[in-house]
N, C-alpha and C positions, 0 to 999 in steps of 0.2 A: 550360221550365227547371225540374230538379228543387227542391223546396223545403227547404227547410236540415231535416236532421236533429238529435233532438236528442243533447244529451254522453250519457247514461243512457236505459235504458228498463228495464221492468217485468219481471219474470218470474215464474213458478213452481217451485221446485227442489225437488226431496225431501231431506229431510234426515237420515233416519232411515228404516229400513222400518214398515212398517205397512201394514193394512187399512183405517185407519181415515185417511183424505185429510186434513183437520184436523190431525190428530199428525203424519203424517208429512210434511207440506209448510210453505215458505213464502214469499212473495212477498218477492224482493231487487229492490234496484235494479245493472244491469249497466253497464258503460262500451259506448254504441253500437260494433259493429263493421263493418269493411267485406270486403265480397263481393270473393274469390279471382278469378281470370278467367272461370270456368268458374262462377261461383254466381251466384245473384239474392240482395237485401235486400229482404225483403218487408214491409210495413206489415199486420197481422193485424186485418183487419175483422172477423171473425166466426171462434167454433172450435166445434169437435164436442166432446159426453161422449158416451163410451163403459163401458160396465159394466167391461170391463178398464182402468180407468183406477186402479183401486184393485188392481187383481193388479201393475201397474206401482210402483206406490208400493211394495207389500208384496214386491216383488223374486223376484216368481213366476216372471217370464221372462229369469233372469240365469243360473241353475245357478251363482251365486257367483262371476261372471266381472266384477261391476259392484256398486260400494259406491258408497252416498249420498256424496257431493252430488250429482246429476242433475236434467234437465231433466225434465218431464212432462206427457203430453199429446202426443195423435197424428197431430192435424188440424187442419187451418184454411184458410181462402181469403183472401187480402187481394190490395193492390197492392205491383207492382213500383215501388220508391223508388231503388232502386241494384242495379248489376249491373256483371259483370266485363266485360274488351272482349272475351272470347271469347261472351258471349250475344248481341252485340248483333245479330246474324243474324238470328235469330228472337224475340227479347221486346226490349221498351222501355220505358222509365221508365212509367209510368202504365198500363202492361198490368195484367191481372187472370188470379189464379192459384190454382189448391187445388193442395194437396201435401200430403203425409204427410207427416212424420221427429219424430223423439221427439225432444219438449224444445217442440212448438207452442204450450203454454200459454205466451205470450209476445205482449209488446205490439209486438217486432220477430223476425224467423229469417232465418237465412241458410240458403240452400236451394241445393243443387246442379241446376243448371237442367236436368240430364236427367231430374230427376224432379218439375216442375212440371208440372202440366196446365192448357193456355191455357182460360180462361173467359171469357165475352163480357160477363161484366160479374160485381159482387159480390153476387149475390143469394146470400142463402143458402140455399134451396134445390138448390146444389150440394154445401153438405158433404155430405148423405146419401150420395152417390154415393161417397164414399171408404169408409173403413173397413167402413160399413155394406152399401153397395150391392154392391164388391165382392167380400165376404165371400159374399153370396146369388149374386152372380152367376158368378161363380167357383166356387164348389164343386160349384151343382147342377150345371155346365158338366161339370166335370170327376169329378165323384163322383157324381150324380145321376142321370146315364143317365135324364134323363129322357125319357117316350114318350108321344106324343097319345094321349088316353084314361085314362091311369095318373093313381089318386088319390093328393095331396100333401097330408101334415099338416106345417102349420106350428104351431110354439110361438112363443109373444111373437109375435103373428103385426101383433099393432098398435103393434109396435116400430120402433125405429130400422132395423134389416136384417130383422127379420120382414115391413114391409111390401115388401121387395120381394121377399123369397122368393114372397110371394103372386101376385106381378104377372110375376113372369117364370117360376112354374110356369104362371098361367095361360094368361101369353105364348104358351108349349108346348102348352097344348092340354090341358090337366091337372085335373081336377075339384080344388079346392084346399078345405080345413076349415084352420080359422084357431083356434087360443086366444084367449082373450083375459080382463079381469075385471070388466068395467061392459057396460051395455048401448049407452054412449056408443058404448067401443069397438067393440063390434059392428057398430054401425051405420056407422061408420069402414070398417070390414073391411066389408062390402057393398058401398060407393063406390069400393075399390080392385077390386073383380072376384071375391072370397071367395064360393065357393057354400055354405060352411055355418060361419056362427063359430058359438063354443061360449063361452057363459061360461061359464068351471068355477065358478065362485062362484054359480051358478042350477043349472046340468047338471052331469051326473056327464061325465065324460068317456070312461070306459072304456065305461061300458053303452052311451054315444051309438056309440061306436066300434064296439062289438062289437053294437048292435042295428042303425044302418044301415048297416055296410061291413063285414058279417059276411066277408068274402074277406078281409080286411084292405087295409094302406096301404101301397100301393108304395117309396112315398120318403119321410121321416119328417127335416125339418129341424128339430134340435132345439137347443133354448140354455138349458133353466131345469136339468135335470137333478135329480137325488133320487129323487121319487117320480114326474114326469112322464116321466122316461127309462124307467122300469121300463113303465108306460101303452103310452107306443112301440112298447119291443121287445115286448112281448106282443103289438100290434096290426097286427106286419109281417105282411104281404102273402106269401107262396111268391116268393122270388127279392128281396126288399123288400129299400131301403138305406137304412140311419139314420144319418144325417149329425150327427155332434154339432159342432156351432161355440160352444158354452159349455156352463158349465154356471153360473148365475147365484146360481143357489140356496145357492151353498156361498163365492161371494165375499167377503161382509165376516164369515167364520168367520176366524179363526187359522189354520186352513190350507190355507184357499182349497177343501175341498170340504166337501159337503154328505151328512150321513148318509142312508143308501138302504138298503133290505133286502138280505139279502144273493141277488141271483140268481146261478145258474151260468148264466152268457151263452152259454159255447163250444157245448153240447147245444142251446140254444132256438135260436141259428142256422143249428145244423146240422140240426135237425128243419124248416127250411123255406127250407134254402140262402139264408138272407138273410146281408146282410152288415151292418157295423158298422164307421163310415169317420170317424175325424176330422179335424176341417180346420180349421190356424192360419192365418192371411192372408198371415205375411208367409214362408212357405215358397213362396207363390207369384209374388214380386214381379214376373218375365216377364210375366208376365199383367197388369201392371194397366194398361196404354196402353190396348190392345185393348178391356178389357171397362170400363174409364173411357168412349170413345169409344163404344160401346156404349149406356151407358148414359145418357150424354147426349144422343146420337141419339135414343132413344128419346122422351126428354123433350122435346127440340125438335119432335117431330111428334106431340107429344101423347098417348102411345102407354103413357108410366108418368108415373105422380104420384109425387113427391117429397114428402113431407108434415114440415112443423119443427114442432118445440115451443119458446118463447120464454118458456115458462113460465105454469103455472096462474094463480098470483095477482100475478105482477110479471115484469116483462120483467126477465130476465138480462143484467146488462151490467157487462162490468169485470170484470178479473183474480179481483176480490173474492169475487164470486156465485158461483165456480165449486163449492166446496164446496158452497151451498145446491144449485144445479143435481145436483148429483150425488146426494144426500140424494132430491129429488125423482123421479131417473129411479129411486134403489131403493124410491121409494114407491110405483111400479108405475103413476102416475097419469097418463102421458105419451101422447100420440099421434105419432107420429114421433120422429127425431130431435130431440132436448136438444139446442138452440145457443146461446152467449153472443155476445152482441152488442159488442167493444170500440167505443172511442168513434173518429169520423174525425180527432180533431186529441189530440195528445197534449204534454204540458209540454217545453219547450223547455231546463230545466234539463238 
């Protein structure tokens, strides 16, 4: 029998644009809603931060098509609590589920059940596998062209989707260089299969690049963007693809980019037919059953680590934390995905 929902639950809404998560957010109480036929009511055990979490607030991905008040937040796994009578086919009250859809920062969502992915239980070690995993997995699939043999630089390589860029170039066969900024991380990046990290903050990185991979770097999966984009394109390979899936470095500016010298890009790729490819996630929605399952498979036979962060000095837990969690994933100090932990019972008011 399911157990009584309450009248209200929690959420996150943006209220205002901004950069800054703080200013432009704030926790309301909603009136609980019920699941259409074709939806689930999920109870949210655990959510993802993401670095665009803050391009979402500041209404980077709107073109002016969407004003505050909005939900925010990308991801989360919990249980099924209610559901319409068209799911009951395939889910049941007390099934376990991760799903995307804006507005997951929320203590409840109603989720349209063709886009729930069934999970064998609420570990959270499957948020990584959403926005993060298929981000890497996805693009190098499709923009990557990767080939056995072929050297891979990852950036943020001891991130939330940098660590799997590393595990699924090397899946391929791919000699992989990892960034990173601690030695911790390093040694992080060793344990996922990374044949050379690099702290920039110890090593230069171009000279490393340009003294051991004097040919350059085939595939070039890049997310900080500024001065490490510039690094990249200079260190492509004849025929190299650089894959930008962020640019980090220019996020909590005012307008969302990061100052860079000026290069002429169109001549340095034409002087070594490489290419220059960027990849939004959700232009590829098709894809994400396939390389969800994918990447869970792999996890079940042990084949890629999923790696969480719960936080350096306190475990993340509750609508409230989310702001500090975010603050911390831009303090660079992270090993995997940032996840907030909500609590399993929540006020019955």
């Amino acid at each position: 029998m399911a157990a009584a929902l309450p009248r209200t639950f929690r959420r996150i809404l943006c209220e205002k644009f901004s950069p800054d998560f703080r200013q432009a957010t704030r926790i309301v109480d909603t009136p609980m809603v019920n699941p259409g036929a074709k939806e689930l009511l999920i109870k949210n055990r655990y959510l993802g931060i993401n670095a665009s979490d803050i391009n979402f607030t500041a209404g980077r991905y709107f073109n002016g098509d969407e004003q505050p008040p909005f939900g925010v937040g990308f991801e989360a796994i919990g249980e099924i609590v209610a559901l319409g009578n068209e799911c009951q086919r395939h889910f049941k009250v007390g099934n376990h589920v991760a799903y995307m859809q804006n507005g997951s920062f929320a203590e409840y969502m109603v989720v349209p059940a063709r886009e729930a992915f069934p999970i064998p239980s609420c570990n959270p070690e499957y948020i990584p596998f959403m926005v993060s995993g298929l981000t890497a997995s996805i693009s190098l699939d499709q923009l990557g062209d990767l080939k056995s043999g072929e050297t891979v630089l990852v950036t943020a390589a001891a991130g939330g989707t940098g660590q799997f860029a590393v595990q699924l170039a090397k899946a391929a066969g791919c000699h992989v260089i990892g960034t990173c900024s601690s030695s911790e991380k390093a040694e992080f990046l060793r344990n996922i299969g990374c044949d050379r990290p690099v702290n920039y903050k110890t090593e230069n990185l171009d000279q490393v690049l340009k003294k051991e991979y004097p040919k350059g770097i085939d595939v070039v999966y890049e997310s900080i963007g500024a001065e490490m984009f510039n690094i990249c394109l200079e260190n492509l390979a004849i025929k190299g693809r650089l894959i930008v899936i962020g640019y980090i470095s220019g996020y909590q500016t005012a307008k969302g980019v990061s100052k860079s010298r000026n290069l002429i890009i169109p001549p340095r790729l034409l002087s070594k037919s490489s290419s220059l490819r960027g990849f939004l996630l959700f232009h590829y929605v098709k894809h994400y059953g396939k390389h969800f399952q994918k990447l869970a498979n792999m996890y079940h036979r042990a084949e890629l680590k999923s790696s969480v962060d719960l936080g350096q000095q306190t475990h993340y837990k509750g609508l409230d934390s989310i702001a500090e969690a975010i603050d911390y994933m831009y303090s660079g100090k992270n090993k995997g995905k940032i996840i907030v932990e909500l609590p399993k019972q929540t006020s019955m008011l």
